[in-house]
C-alpha positions, 0 to 999 in steps of 0.5 A: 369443400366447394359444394359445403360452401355453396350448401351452407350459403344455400341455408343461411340465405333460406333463413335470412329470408333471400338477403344477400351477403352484403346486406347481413354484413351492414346488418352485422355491423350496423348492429354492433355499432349502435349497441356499442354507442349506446353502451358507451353513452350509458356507462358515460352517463353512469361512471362520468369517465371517458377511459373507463366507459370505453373500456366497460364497452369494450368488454360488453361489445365483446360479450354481446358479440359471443351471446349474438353468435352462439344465439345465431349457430343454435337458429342455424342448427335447427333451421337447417335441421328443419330444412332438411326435413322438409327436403327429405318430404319433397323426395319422398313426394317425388319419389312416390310420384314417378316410382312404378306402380307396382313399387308404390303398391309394396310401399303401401303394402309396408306402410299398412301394418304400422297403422292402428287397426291394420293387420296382415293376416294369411299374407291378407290385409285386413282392416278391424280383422274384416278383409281390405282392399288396398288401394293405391293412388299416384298423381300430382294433383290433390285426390277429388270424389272421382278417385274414390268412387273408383276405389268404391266401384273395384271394392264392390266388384270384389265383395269388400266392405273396407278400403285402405286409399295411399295416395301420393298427393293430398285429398281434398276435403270434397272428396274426404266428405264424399267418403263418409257418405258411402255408408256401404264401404268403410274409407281410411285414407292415408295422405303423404304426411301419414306415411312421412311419419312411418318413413324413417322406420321404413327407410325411405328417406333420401340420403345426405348426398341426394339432399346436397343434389337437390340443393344444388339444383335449387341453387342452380336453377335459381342463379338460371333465372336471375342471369335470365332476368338480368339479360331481359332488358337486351334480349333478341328484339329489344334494340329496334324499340329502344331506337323507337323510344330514343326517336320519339323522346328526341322528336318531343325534346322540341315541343318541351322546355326540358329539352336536355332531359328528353334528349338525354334519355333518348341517347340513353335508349340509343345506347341501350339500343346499341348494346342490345345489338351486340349482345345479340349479334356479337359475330355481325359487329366483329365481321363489320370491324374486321372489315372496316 
């Protein structure tokens, strides 16, 4: 129930574009307030009756409500089917990546009877009924010429005309261009979106436990990083600079008329300076005490 909870924080917070609890909670009321004042001043203006306005903003508010949370379940609904979507790619894309080489080779090998002019005939993959090599690439970053010159040099060496190029990652509009000047061999190359469409009938897509996996992750890689940034400003170092900026703030209040303010900024940076000592040291300051 935890983990739901958590998921389902994960999404709304996705689809809210990263605003916190708080803030699309006074976004919620806030909302409703001035659709209630101004349905109260309207129906004041129309019927001249305190009671009854009152009464018809009530019911409108209520309305507005029930319309404003079935508007907000039905955008939930597809955001989080559309967010599913795109996680269950980025799986497939990972999987593709670090899958052995040989289990990319039969998922190409699969995958290459579902496209149009492709057959297996005599356990041989044939392209418009003409022998085919089929050529598989896994790397993360996008497929360039040299990629398909090597796929061109391995279907000469063995006396073939077409080439069917799956490849893990995306192929750049270069190395596309290069293909169609290679007039001895026939290219059709086939990107991660392409097989993402044959991946439900192949049944490569990743279940509702490894999505719920990958969210939580997410989730906790991100609160890493915000409690990494949070604790940035008293990070190991930071205690002598800060007592280097309490000094020369303290030694600049003389030659200022601001005198108060310079100085208590610099107090400020000396109790900056202290905290950041004790984080970092916390066992020095315990010893020092129990000492004293």
């Amino acid at each position: 129930m935890k983990d739901r909870n958590r998921i389902l924080r994960y999404y709304k917070k996705k689809m809210y574009r990263g605003r916190s609890v708080i803030a699309r909670a006074f976004d919620f009321f806030a909302l409703r307030l001035v659709f209630a004042a101004s349905c109260y001043l309207w129906f004041l203006y129309m019927v001249h009756n305190k009671v009854l306005s009152i009464i018809l903003t009530v019911i409108a508010l209520l309305m507005f409500c029930v319309a404003a949370q079935l508007i907000s379940s039905i955008r939930l609904d597809k955001f989080i089917a559309k967010e599913h979507r795109r996680l269950q790619h980025d799986c497939l894309s990972e999987q593709m990546i670090l899958m052995p080489r040989s289990e990319f080779y039969s998922l190409a090998k699969r995958c290459a009877p579902l496209l149009d002019g492709m057959k297996i005939v005599q356990n041989e993959l044939t392209m418009d009924m003409q022998p085919c090599l089929l050529y598989t690439v896994q790397q993360v970053t996008p497929v360039d010429s040299n990629v398909l010159l090597k796929a061109y040099q391995a279907a000469r060496r063995r006396f073939l005309s077409k080439i069917l190029l799956f490849s893990s990652s995306e192929i750049t509009a270069d190395a596309k261009a290069f293909s169609k000047r290679l007039n001895e061999v026939k290219f059709r190359l086939v990107e991660p979106k392409v097989i993402f469409e044959y991946a439900e009938k192949l049944g490569l897509f990743a279940d509702t436990g490894q999505m719920e996996e990958k969210i939580l992750k997410e989730q906790e890689t991100a609160k890493q990083k915000l409690r990494t940034a949070q604790a940035l400003p008293f990070s190991a170092g930071r205690a002598g600079r800060y007592l280097i900026a309490a000094a020369a703030l303290f030694a600049l209040s003389f030659a200022t008329e601001y005198t108060l303010y310079y100085r208590m900024i610099a107090g400020a940076c000396a109790g900056f300076a202290g905290i950041s000592f004790w984080l970092n040291h916390p066992s020095d300051v315990i010893e020092t005490e129990v000492q004293g």
